[in-house]
N, C-alpha and C positions, 0 to 999 in steps of 0.2 A: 575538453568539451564535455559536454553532460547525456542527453541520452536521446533516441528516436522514440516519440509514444506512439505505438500503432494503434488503429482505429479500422473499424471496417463499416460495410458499405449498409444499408438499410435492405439490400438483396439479401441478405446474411440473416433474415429476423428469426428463423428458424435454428440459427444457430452456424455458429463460425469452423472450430476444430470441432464442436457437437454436431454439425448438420446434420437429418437422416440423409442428405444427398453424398456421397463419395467426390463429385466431382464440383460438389461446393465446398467442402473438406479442403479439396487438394489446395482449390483457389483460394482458401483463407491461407494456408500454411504456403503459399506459393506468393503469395502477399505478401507475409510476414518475412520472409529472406527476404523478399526483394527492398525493404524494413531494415532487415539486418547489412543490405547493401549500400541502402544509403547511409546510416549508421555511420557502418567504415568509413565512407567515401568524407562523411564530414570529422571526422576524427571523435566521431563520439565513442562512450565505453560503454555503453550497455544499451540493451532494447527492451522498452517494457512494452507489456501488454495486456490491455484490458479491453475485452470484448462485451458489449453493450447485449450481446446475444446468445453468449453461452448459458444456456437454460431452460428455467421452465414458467406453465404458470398456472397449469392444473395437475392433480390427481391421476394416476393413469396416461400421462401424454407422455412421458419419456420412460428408457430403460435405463437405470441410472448409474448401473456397472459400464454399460457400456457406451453411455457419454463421458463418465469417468475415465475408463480406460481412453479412451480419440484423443480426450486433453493428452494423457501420458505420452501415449505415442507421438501425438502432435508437434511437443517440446522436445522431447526426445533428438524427434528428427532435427527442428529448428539447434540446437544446441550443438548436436554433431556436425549439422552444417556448417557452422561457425562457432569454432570453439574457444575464439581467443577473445569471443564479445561475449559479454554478461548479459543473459536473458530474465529478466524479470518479471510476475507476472504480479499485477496489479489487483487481486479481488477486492469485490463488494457483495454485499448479502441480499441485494436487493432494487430496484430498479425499477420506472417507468415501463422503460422495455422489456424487460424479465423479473416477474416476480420472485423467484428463488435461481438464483446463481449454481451450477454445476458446482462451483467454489467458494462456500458460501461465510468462512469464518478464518481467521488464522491458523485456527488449528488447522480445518479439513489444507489449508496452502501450506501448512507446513507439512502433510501428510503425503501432497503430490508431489511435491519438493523432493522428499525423501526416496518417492517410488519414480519419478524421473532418475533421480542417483547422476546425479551430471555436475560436474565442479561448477560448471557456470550457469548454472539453473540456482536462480534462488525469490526475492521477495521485495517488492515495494508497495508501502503500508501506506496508505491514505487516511489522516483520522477522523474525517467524517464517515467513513467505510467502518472505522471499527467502533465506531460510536453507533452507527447504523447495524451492526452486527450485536450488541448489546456488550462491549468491551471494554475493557479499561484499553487504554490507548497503550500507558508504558505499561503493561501487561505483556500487550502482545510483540512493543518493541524488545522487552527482556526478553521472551522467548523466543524469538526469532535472530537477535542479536547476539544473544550468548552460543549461537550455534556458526553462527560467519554465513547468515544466507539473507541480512537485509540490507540488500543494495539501494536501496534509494526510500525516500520516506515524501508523504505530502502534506505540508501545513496547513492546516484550515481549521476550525471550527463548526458545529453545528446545534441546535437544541435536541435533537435524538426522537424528532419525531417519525412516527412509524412511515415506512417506505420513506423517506425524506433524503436527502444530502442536501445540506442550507450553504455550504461554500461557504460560510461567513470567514470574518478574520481571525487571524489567529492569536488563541491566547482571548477569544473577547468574551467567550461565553465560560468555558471552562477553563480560567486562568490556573487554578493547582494543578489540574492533567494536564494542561499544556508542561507547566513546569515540571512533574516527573517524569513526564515523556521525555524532556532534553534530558534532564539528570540523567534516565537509561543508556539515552545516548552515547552518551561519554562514559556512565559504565562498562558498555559492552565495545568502547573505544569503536563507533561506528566511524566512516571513514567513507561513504557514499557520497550521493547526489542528496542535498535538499531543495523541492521546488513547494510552489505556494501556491495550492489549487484552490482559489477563492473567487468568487464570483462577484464580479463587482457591477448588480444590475442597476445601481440608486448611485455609488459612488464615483468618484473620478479614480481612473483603476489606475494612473500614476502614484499617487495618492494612498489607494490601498494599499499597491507594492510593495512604495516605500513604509508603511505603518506594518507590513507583515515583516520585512527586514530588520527594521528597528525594534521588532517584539520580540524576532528569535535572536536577536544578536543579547536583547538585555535578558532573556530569560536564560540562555547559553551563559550567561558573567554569574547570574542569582544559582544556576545551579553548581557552578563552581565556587560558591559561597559558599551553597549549604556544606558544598561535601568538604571544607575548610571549616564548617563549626562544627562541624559532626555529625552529621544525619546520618551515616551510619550507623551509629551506633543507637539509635533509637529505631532504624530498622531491623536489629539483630532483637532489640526486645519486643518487636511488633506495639511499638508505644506510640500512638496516634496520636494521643496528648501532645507528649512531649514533641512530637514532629512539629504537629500543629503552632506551636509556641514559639519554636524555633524559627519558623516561617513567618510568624506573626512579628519577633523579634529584631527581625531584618529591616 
């Protein structure tokens, strides 16, 4: 089985494990077991979670140590509760709902990551999130991969406009990031969930499914191509050309 995505309630707009309320706190993270309970129940292996409201969206409205710290604590707790399910937490930079995110980039998720310190505390990367965050995609999958904390990944596309997530398909906008994105994958021998968060307001979303399957399955073969004609070795000489060529060659 694959994973539970928690979601919380529009009561929450002030914030989930950030609330100033304590006994809105509790109920998000009293939520989220109850998350990690159906989880189990369905034989899933991890729980991710992205909250639509942990944040801010002026100047002066939050104290940012100590929504930072609530997160800590918040997974903490979640983690210890259930130690044998994989908690992942899902960031974005940015939002309708929250202009800046408590967790707003890879790095800062790979920061809480580290200061949670919990084996099953770790990262699922959305690439319209880190396209939205101003990222290379297999950037932030090599840094997070080469450490064993990216649990689950989401396929999408998007044009990288500001506050935006476009959901499109994957692979349709930026076809080479799509493809180094898988090639990391496979270097950092990931071993997760893959899902397709694409939004399909114009199209028939069977349709899109299957064209976002059929994109990762062919760009998963192409980038075991490359690394069969050698793309490594033009990324030990940081040779763009020659990358380029390679890929062109195919």
């Amino acid at each position: 089985a694959g994973a539970v995505c928690m979601r919380y309630p529009k009561a929450m707009q002030l914030g989930a494990f950030t609330n100033p309320h304590a006994a809105t706190r509790r109920e998000a993270i009293e939520m989220t077991k109850r998350g990690c309970e159906w989880a189990l129940a369905l034989g899933a292996k991890e729980l991710v979670v992205w909250s639509a409201f942990d944040g801010y969206d002026y100047s002066h409205q939050v104290d940012y140590e100590k929504t930072w710290q609530r997160v800590v604590n918040a997974f903490r707790e979640i983690c210890d509760a259930f130690p044998s399910l994989k908690i992942s937490l899902e960031f974005k930079p940015t939002d309708e709902n929250t202009r800046f995110f408590t967790v707003p980039s890879t790095g800062a998720a790979m920061l809480l990551v580290n200061e949670i310190n919990r084996e099953n505390m770790g990262l699922t990367l959305d690439i319209g999130h880190c396209l939205a965050a101003g990222e290379n995609p297999a950037q932030s999958a090599a840094l997070v991969g080469a450490r064993g904390k990216l649990f689950g990944v989401q396929l999408n596309d998007g044009y990288q406009r500001l506050g935006a997530e476009d959901g499109l398909m994957f692979g349709s906008v930026h076809p080479h990031m799509a493809l180094e994105f898988v090639h990391w994958l496979q270097k950092t021998n990931f071993d997760g969930h893959i899902y397709f968060d694409t939004f399909p307001r114009n199209e028939d979303p069977c349709r899109e499914a299957e064209y976002n399957i059929r994109r990762c399955k062919a760009l998963w073969a192409r980038a075991k191509q490359l690394e069969r004609m050698g793309i490594e070795d033009f990324l030990q000489r940081h040779d763009a050309m020659g990358a380029l060529e390679l890929i062109e060659s195919m």
